[in-house]
Each structure stands twice: as C-alpha cells, then as structure tokens.
VOGU-3710 file (C-alpha; in Angstrom, 3 decimals, decimal comma):
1> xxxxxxxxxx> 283,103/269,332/2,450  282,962/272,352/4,742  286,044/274,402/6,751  285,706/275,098/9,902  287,290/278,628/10,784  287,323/281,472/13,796  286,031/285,049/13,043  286,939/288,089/15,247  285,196/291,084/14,339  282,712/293,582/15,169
11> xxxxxxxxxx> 278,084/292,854/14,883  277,249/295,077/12,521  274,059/294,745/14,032  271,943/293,533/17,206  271,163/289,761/16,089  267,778/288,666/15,282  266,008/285,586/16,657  263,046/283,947/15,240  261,823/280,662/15,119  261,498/277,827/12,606
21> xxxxxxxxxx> 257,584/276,468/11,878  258,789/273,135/14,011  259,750/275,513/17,078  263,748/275,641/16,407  265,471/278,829/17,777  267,557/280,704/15,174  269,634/283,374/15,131  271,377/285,323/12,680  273,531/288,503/12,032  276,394/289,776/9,978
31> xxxxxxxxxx> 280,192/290,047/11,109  282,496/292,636/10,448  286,232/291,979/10,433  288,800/294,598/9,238  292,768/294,183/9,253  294,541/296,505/10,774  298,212/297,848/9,713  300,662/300,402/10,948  301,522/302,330/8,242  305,271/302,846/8,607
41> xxxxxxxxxx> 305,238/306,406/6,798  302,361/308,366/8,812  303,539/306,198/12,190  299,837/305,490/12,202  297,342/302,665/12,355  294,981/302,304/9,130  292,334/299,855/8,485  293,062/297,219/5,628  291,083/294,757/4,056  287,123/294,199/5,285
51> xxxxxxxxxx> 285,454/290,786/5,906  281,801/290,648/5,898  280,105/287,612/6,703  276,589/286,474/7,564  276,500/284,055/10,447  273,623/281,899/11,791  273,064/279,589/14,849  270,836/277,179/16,251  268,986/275,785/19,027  269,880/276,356/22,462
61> xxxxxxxxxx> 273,412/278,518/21,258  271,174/280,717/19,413  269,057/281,328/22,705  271,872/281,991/24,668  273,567/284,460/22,383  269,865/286,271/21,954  269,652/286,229/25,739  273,085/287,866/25,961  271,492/291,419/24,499  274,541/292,123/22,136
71> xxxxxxxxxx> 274,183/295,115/20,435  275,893/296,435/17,151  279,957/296,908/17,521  279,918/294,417/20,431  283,212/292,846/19,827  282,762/289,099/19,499  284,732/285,470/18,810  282,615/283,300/16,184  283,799/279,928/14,899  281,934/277,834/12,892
81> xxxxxxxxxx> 281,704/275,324/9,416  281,470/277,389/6,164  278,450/276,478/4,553  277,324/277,643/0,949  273,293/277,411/0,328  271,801/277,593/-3,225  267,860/278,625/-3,416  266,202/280,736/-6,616  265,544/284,234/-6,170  262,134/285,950/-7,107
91> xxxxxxxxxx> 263,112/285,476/-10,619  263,211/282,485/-10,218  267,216/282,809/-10,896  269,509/280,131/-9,418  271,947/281,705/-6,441  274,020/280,598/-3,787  275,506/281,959/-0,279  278,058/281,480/1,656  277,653/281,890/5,398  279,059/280,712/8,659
101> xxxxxxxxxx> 276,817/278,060/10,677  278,126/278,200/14,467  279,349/275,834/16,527  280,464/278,400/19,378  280,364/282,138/20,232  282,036/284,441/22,679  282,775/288,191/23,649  286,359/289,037/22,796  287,497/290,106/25,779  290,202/292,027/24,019
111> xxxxxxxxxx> 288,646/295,706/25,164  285,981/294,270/27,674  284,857/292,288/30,367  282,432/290,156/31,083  280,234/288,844/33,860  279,002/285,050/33,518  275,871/283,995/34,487  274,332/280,172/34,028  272,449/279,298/30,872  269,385/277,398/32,298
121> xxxxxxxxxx> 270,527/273,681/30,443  267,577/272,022/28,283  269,761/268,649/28,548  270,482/266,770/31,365  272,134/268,562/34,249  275,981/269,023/34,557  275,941/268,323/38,322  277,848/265,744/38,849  279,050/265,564/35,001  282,299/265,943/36,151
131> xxxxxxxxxx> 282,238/269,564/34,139  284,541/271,786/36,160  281,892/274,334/36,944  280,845/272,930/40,448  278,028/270,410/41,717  275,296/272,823/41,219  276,294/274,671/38,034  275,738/274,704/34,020  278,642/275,968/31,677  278,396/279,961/31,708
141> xxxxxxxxxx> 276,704/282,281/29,173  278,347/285,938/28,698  275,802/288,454/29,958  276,081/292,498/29,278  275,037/295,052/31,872  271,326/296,007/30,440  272,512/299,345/28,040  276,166/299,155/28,825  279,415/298,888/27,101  280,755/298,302/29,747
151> xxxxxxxxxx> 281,201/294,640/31,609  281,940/293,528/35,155  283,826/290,468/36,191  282,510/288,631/38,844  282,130/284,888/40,015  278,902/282,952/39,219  276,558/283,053/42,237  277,221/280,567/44,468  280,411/279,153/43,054  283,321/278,207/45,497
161> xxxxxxxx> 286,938/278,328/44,056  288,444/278,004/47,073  291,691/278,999/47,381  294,025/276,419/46,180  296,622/277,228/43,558  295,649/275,545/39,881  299,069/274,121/39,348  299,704/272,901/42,765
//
C-alpha cells in the first residue's frame, strides 16, 4: 500500500537527471520543508520542525522539471505516492528508504511568478483533445528566466483568451 501526499518546501539542491540503461529519464533531488510558528512571547516568526525528503521522477515529468533549470531554494509543490525501497548496502547489510515517487510538480507561486512555456508532448497531440489550452497547444511547463529568481507572467505564445468573462 502506498499514500499519496503534497510536499511544499524548499530544493535543497539543483536536481539531477540521468538516465536508466533502457533510455528512461530520471530525476531526483531532496526537499526541504520547515514549519513555521509565531512565537507569541518574542512577537516573532521561528522555524519549527524540518522535513527532509528525497524525491524522484520519471519519464517525460522528469524532463520537464530538468528542463525547467530549478536551482537550490527554488520554492516548489511536489505530490506524489510514498514509496519505501529495500537494497543491501556495501556490507552487504539489509536497508530500506523511504522516498517520494512523483506524480506532479510545480513552482509555488507563493513568493514568485512564473512564465509558461509548452513542453514539446512525446504522446499524441492535445489539439483537438478538448484540453483547454487551445487548438495548437500542449499543457504548460514552468520555465525560470536563465539565472534569475525572479519570474515573469506572461501568456503562452500564440494563445488567444479572448476576452470573455469565465463565469459568464
């Protein structure tokens, strides 16, 4: 049985992608969640209790992620199944790991922006899928400004919103 849960915290470093022997994209890093109180005698916030937790994805979600240059403290949303794998050390000692296998990723956009580009789709296309994003679109991928902090909001190329209200 595995629980699927949502992460917010910090990368405690840029993550890493390599590739499996049969060609499968993988990606992995550690996040870094910390509770936050106000502590009612000083009037001031204080960290709390610290969450560290390897995380690892897959595929074509583990080439997106790598191809959206995050780099250590980037602020990110990470939910995925718990999984716990056992393998033998170099003693040859029996240990097991808990980590989070993910099944989606985002930029908290808590304390940033963020400008979407398309993820070029291995699939079939989502024209015409009925998707949301347009006729000649793919679901977006969070990008950051090459050695920024900082992001920019802007609409994807090409896409027409129109100006109709959502909730006519």
């Amino acid at each position: 049985m595995t629980a699927t849960i949502t992460v917010h915290g910090g990368l405690t470093a840029q993550p890493e992608l390599r590739y499996s022997s049969s060609g499968i994209a993988i990606l992995g890093g550690t996040i870094a969640s910390t509770d936050r109180y106000l502590d009612r005698q000083t009037n001031e916030w204080k960290d709390g209790k610290k969450l560290y937790l390897r995380w690892s994805a897959f595929k074509e979600l583990a080439e997106n992620i790598a191809a959206s240059n995050l780099d250590k403290g980037a602020q990110v949303v990470i939910t995925g199944k718990l999984v716990t794998r056992e393998y033998q050390d170099r003693d040859g000692q029996s240990r097991s790991s808990t980590e989070l296998e993910v099944t989606d990723f985002a930029v908290s956009l808590k304390r940033a922006t963020a400008q979407v580009t398309r993820a070029a789709s291995s699939g079939a296309s989502a024209a015409g899928s009925g998707a949301g994003w347009g006729a000649d679109t793919t679901p977006p991928v969070s990008q950051p400004q090459a050695g920024a902090q900082q992001w920019a909001t802007t609409p994807a190329a090409g896409a027409d919103y129109g100006d109709d209200t959502p909730f006519g």
